[in-house]
C-alpha positions in Angstrom: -15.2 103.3 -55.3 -13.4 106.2 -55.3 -11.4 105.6 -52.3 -10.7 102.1 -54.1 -9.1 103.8 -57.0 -6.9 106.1 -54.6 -5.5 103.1 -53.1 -5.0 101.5 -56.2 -2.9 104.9 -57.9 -1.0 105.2 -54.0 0.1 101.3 -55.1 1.4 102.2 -58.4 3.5 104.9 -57.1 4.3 102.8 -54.4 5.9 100.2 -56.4 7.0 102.2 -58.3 9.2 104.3 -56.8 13.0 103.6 -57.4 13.9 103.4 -53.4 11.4 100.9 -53.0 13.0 98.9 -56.3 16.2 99.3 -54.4 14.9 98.1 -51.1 13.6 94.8 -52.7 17.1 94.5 -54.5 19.1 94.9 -52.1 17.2 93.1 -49.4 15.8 95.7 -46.6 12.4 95.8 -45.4 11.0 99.0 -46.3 12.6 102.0 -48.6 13.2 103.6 -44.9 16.5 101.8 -44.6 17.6 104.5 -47.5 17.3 107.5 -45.1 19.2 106.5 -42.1 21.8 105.3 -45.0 21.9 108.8 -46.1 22.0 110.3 -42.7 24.6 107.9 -41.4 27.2 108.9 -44.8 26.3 113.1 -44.0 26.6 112.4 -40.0 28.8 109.3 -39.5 26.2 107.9 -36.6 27.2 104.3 -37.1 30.1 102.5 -36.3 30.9 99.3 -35.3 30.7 97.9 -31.6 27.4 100.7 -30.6 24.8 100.0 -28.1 21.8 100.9 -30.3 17.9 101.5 -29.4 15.5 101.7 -32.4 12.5 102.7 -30.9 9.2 102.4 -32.8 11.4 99.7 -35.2 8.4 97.8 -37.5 9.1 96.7 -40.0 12.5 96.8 -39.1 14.4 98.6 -42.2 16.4 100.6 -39.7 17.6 97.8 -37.6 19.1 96.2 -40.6 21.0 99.0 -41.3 22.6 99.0 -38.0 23.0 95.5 -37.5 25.0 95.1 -41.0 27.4 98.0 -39.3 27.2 97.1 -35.6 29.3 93.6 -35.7 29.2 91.2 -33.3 30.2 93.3 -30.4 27.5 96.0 -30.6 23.9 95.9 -29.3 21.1 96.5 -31.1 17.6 96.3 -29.3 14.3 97.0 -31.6 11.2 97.8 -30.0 7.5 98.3 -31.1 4.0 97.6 -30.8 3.9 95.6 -34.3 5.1 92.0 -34.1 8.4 92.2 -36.4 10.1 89.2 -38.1 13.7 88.4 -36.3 17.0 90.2 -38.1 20.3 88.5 -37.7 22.0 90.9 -34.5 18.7 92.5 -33.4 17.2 92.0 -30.4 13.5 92.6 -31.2 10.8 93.7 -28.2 7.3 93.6 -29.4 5.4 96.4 -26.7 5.1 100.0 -25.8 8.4 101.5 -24.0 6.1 103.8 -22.4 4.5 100.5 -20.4 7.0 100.3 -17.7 6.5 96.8 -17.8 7.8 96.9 -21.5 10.5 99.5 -20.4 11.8 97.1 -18.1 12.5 94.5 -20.6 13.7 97.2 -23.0 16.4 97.9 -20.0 17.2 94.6 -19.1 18.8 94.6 -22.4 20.7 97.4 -22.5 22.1 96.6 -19.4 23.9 99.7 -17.5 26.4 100.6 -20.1 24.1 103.0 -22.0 23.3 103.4 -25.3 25.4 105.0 -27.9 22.7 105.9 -31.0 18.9 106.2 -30.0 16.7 106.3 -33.3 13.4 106.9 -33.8 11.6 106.7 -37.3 8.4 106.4 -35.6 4.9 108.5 -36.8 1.3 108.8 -36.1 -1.4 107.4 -38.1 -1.9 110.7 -40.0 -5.1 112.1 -40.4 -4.6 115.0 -43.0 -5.4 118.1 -40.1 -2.8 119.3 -39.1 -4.1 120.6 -36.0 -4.7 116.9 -35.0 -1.4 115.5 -36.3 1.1 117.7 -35.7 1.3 117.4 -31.7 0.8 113.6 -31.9 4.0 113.8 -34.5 5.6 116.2 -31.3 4.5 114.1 -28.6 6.8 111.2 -30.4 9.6 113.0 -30.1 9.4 114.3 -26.9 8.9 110.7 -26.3 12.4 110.0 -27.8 14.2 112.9 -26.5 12.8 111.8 -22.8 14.0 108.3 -23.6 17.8 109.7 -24.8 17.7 111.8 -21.7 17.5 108.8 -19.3 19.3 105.7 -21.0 21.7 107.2 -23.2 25.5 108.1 -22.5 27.5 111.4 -22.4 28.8 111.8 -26.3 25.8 109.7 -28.1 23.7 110.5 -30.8 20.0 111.1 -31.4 18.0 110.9 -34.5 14.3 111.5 -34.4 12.0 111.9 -37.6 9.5 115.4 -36.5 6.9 117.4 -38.3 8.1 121.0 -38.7 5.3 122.8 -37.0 3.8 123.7 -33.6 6.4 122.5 -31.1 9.5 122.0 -33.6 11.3 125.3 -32.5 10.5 124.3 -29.3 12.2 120.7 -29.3 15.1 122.0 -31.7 16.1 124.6 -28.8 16.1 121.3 -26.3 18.1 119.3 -28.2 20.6 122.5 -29.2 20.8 123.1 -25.5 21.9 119.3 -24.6 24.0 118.3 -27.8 26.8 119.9 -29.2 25.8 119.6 -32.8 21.9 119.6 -34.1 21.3 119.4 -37.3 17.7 119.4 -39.8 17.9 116.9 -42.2 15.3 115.7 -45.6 17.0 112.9 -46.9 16.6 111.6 -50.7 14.3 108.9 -49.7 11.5 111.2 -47.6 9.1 111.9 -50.1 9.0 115.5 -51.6 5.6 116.2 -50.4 6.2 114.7 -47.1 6.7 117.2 -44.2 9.0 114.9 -42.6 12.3 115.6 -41.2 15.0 114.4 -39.4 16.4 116.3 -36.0 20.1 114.9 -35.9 21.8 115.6 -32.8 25.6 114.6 -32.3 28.1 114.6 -28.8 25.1 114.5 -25.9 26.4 117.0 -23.2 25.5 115.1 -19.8 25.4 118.7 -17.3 
């Protein structure tokens, strides 16, 4: 019962929450879109024509965002392990980029002009300990920080959602030491008592 009534006061809050409101007003699939809006005004990441990777996409409030910038020249390739409706200009991947079999298809549609933005709102199914979640929240984004490493190009642009923590010093000195700009961003939409936030690196430095 109890844990019945939580759920019921996390859906009130839930709907009612103004970027949620927004999100169904404006058309995007989860509240979500709001930060990489946000991001994207205070760090200019999109523009139009961008080979894009949006790794861990579902339910896909990212990829709108991009797609409405990208235009019909850019790329924009989705991937998780959710199935996730279609979006107008974004090719969706339903699998693991870890699986090379998955990782494969992911580069098939890249192709071998790199990618220019590699995002990554992804998470962990949060437990509440710390000790447990915070280096499955780190092993994400050393996940996406492996992935820029390999398939993005000289002067692209990482964002990756961390847990500050165990291990965030540690991947903010890797990211300081192969971009020329990092910045540490909360946007409007995380939740105040979220420990969310967003490593923003700009101008990838290919050594």
């Amino acid at each position: 019962m109890a844990r019945r009534k939580g759920d019921r006061r996390w859906m009130q809050r839930h709907l009612s929450d103004p970027y949620v409101q927004q999100a169904q007003r404006d058309g995007y699939r989860s509240r979500a879109a709001y930060k990489l809006i946000e991001l994207d005004q205070r760090d200019r990441l999109l523009r139009a024509g961008q080979s894009v990777v949006d790794l861990g996409a579902a339910p896909g409030g990212w990829s709108q965002v991009v797609a409405k910038r990208n235009g019909p020249r850019g790329t924009v390739v989705a991937i998780d392990l959710l199935e996730m409706e279609p979006i107008a200009g974004v090719d969706v991947i339903q699998g693991d980029f870890r699986e090379a079999e998955d990782l494969a298809r992911l580069r098939e549609r890249i192709g071998d002009q790199g990618v220019d933005l590699v995002l990554s709102d992804m998470a962990p199914n949060v437990s509440g300990m710390a000790a447990v979640d915070q280096p499955r929240m780190m092993y994400l984004v050393e996940l996406t920080m492996d992935f820029a490493a390999q398939y993005a190009k000289p002067g692209s642009s990482l964002v990756v959602k961390a847990f500050q923590g165990e291990g965030f010093d540690i991947a903010l000195r890797d990211l300081r030491q192969g971009y020329q700009q990092v910045k540490i961003r909360k946007p409007g939409a995380s939740r105040a008592a979220s420990r969310e936030v967003y490593l923003v690196a700009t101008g990838r430095q290919v050594r």
